[in-house]
MITOR-86553 format. One record per residue (C-alpha): chain; z, x, y. Coordinates in steps of 0.001 Angstrom, whole numbers. Layout:
N
<atom><chaine>A</chaine><w>Z</w><u>X</u><v>Y</v></atom>
...
This chain:
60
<atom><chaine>A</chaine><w>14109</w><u>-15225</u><v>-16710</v></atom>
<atom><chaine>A</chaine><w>12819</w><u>-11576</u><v>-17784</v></atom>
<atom><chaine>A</chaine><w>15290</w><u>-8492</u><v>-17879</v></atom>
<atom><chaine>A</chaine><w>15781</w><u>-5533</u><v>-15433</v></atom>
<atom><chaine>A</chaine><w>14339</w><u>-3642</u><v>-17739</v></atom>
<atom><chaine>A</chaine><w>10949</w><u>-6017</u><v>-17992</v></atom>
<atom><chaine>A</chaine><w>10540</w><u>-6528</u><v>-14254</v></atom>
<atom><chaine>A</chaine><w>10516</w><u>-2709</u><v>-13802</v></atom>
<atom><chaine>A</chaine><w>7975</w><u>-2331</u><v>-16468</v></atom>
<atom><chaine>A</chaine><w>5647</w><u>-4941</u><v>-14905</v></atom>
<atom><chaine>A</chaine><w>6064</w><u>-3120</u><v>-11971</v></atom>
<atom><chaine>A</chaine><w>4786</w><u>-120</u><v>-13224</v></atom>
<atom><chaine>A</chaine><w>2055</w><u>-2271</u><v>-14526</v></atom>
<atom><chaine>A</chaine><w>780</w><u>-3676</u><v>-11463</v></atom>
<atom><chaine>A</chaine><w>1587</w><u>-569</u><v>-9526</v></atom>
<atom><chaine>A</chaine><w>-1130</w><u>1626</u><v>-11801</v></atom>
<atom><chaine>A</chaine><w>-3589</w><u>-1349</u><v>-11881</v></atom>
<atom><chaine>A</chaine><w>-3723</w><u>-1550</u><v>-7995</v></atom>
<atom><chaine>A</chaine><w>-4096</w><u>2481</u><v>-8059</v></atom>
<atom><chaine>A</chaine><w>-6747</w><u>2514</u><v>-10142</v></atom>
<atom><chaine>A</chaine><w>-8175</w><u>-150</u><v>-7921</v></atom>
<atom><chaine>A</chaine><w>-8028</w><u>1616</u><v>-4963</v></atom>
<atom><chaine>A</chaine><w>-9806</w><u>4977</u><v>-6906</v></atom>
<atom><chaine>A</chaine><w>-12904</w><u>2863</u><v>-7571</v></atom>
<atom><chaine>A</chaine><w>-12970</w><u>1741</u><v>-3960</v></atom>
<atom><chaine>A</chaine><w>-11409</w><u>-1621</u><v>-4635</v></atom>
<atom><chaine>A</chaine><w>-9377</w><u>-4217</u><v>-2829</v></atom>
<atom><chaine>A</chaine><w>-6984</w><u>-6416</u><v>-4173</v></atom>
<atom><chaine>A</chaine><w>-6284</w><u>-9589</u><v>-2221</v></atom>
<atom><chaine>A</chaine><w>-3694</w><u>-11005</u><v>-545</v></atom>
<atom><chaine>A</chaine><w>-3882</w><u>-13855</u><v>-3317</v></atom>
<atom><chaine>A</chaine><w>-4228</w><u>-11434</u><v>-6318</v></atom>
<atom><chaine>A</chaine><w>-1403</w><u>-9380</u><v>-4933</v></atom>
<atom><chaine>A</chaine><w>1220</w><u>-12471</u><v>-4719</v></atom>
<atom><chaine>A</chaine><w>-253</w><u>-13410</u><v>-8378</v></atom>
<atom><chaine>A</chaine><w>792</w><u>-10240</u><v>-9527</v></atom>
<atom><chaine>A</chaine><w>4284</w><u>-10091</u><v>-8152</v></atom>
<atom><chaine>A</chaine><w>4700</w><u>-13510</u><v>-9339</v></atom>
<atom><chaine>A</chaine><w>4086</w><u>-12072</u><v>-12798</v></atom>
<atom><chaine>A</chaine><w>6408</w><u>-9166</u><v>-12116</v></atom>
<atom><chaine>A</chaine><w>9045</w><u>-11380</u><v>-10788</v></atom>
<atom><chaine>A</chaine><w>8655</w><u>-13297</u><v>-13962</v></atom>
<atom><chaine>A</chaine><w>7526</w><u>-16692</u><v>-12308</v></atom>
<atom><chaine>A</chaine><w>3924</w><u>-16428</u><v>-14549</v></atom>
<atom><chaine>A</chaine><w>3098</w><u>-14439</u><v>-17901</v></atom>
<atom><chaine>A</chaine><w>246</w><u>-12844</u><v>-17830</v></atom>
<atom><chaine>A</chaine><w>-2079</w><u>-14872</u><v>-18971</v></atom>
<atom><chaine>A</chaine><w>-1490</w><u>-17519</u><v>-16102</v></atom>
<atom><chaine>A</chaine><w>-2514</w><u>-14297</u><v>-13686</v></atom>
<atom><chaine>A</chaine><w>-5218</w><u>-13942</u><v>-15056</v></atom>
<atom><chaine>A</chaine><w>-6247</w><u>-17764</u><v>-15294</v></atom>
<atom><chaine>A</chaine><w>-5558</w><u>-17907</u><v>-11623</v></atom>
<atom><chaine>A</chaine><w>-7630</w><u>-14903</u><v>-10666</v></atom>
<atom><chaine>A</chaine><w>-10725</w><u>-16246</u><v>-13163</v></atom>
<atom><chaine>A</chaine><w>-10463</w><u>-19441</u><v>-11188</v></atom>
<atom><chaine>A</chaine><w>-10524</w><u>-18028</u><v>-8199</v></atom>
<atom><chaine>A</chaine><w>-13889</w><u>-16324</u><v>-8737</v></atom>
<atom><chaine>A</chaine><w>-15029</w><u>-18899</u><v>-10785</v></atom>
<atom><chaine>A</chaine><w>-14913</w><u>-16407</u><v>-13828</v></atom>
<atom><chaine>A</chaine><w>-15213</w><u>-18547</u><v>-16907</v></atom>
């Protein structure tokens, strides 16, 4: 269970990575996107997002 307080701040988190995302022309999936607010929902930490996401593109 993660605080107010954290949930907000991933939220901001994911919120300016998805931006930035969009600047360089980017999309972020439909899977991505419910790996993310599993992380800012506190259901993952963030290193199972981004162990899911590797696997997904086969990113070793």
């Amino acid at each position: 269970m993660i605080t107010d307080a954290e949930r907000a701040r991933r939220r901001e988190e994911v919120d300016a990575a998805r931006h930035s995302a969009g600047l360089k022309g980017l999309r972020v999936t439909e899977a991505t996107a419910a790996d993310q607010d599993a992380y800012v929902d506190g259901e993952i930490d963030l290193d199972e997002a981004g162990r899911r996401v590797r696997a997904r593109y086969g990113i070793v």
